[in-house]
N, C-alpha and C positions, 0 to 999 in steps of 0.2 A: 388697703391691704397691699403686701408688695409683691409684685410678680418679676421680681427679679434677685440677685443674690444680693443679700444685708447681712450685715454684722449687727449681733445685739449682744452688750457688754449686762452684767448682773453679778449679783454676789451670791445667790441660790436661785434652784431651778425646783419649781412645785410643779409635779408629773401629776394629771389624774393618769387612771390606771387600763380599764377597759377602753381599748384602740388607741390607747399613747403610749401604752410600755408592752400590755398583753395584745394578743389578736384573739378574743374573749366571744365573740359579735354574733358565730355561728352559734355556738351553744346556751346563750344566752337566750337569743331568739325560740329556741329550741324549747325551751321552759317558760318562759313567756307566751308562746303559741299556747301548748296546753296548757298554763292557766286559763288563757283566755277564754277559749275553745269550752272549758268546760264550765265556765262562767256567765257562759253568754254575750262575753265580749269579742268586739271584732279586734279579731289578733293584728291585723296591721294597724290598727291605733295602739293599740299598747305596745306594739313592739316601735312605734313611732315616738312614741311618748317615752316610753326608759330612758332615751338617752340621754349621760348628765343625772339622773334624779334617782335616790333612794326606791328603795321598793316600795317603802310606806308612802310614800307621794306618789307615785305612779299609784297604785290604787287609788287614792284620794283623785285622780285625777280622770282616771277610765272607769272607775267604779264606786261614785259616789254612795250608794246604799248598801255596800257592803262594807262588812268590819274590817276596816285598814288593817288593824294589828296583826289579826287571824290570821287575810287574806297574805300578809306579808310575810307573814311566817313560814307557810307554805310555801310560796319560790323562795325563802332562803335558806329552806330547811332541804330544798332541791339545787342549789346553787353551792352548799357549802358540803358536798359529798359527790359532785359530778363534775370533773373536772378534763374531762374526755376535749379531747383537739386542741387545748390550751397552746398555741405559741407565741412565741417572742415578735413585737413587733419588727420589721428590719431595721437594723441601725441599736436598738435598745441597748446588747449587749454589748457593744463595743463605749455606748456612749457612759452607761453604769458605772464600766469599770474606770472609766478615764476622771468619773468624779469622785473628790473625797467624799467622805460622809457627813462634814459639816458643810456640804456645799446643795443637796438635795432631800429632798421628802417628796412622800407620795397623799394627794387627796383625791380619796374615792368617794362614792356614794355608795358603795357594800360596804356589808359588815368584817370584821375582819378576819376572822375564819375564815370568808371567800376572797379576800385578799391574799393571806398568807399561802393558801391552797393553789390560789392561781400564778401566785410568782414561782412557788416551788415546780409546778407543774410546766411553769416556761421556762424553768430555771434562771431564774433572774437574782440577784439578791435583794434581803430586805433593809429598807433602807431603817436608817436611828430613828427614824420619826416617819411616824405614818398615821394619819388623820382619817377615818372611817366611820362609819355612818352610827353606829355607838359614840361618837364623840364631839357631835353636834343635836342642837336643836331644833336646828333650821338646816336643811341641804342646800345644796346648789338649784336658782343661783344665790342665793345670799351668801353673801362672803365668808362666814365663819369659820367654815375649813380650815381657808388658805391665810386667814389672821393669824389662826391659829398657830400653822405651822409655820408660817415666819418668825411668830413668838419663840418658839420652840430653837429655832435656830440662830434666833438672835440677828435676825438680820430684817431692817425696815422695807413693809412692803413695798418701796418704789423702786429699789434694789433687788426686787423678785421678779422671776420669770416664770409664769402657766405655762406649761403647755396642756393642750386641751383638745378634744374632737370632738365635742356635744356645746351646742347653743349657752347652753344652762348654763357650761362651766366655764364660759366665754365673760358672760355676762357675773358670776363671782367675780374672774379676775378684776373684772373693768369697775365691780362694787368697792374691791379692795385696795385699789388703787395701785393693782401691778400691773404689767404690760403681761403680752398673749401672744404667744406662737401656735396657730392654728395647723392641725394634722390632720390629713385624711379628706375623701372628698368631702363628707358632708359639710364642711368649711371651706370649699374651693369659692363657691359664689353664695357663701352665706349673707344673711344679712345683717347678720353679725363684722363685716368685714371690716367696717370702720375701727370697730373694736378691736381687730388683730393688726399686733407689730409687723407682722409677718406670718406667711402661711407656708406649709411644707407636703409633700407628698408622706412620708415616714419620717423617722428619724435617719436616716440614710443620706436625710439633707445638710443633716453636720456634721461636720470637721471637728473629730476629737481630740484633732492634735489640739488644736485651740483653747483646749481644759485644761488647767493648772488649778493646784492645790489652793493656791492664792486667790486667782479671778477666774470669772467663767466668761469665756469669748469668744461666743457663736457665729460659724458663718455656714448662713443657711442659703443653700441653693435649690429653689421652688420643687423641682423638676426631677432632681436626680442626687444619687451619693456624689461625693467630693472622690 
């Protein structure tokens, strides 16, 4: 992992979304608690266990004897109508606008109701292509997403850039054969570290001047905005 300023050259950039583009984390927890809570589940395992991963896997994962599909329905039938504290991670908006739209897509693990809900609510824009949890089989980390949306964009995954702040969607990129810009602490001393290009505090760590419509050329610095 790099702990100092690097340049990383790519022809698109694959965002997930909850703590790489949104600051989603409080209110998420918030609805994860009370499922847990009224499940019988210990909430700091499930609120450990979401991140990176579909709601139907997270069940599957804290609560094998119950019905995935139900149980998933439920937090996303409370995910896709509560959108309270939603904001912009820092750096996101300045970084968005500086890219074209055939230079980025978003891969989440929400469905996309709660995607679309949570960008509007950070006021972000939506990108041309957005990969969400309806449009896979497999979640993170299996790759499928982010193949996906490379396909989409036309552009070979080894020419793509993750960025990512859950283990899970570390371990996609690295299935899919892109490189990984890690955000946020939970990636500061992951063990995941080999796996990342580089790691960043926010997006505040790059330099948007660096974005052209042509190529995208990151220069991230650990620690702090440029």
């Amino acid at each position: 992992m790099a702990n100092h300023g690097t340049t990383l050259d790519c022809d698109a950039i694959l965002f997930d979304l909850d703590g790489v583009l949104v600051d989603s984390h409080p209110l998420i927890e918030r609805i994860l608690r009370a499922w847990a809570a009224d499940r019988g589940v210990d909430p700091d395992v499930a609120v450990a266990a979401s991140y990176g991963r579909r709601d139907i896997d997270l069940v599957r994962v804290v609560a094998p004897t119950l019905d995935a599909e139900a149980e998933a329905a439920w937090i996303v039938e409370r995910e896709e109508r509560d959108f309270t504290g939603i904001v912009p991670i820092p750096g996101a908006v300045g970084l968005l606008a500086a890219l074209a739209p055939a230079r980025w897509a978003i891969v989440t693990s929400g469905t996309r109701r709660v995607a679309r809900g949570r960008l509007r609510a950070a006021e972000l824009p939506e990108p041309v292509h957005m990969i969400t949890a309806e449009d896979v089989t497999e979640g993170k980390p299996a790759p499928e997403g982010y193949l996906r949306a490379a396909e989409l964009l036309g552009v070979p995954p080894h020419r793509c850039l993750v960025v990512e702040d859950a283990e899970s969607g570390v371990g996609a990129a690295e299935a899919a054969g892109m490189r990984c810009l890690g955000i946020g602490a939970a990636l500061a001393d992951s063990r995941s570290g080999a796996a990342l290009d580089a790691w960043a505090t926010d997006l505040r760590s790059i330099d948007p001047e660096q974005v052209t419509a042509e190529h995208v050329r990151l220069n991230i610095h650990p620690n702090g905005s440029n």
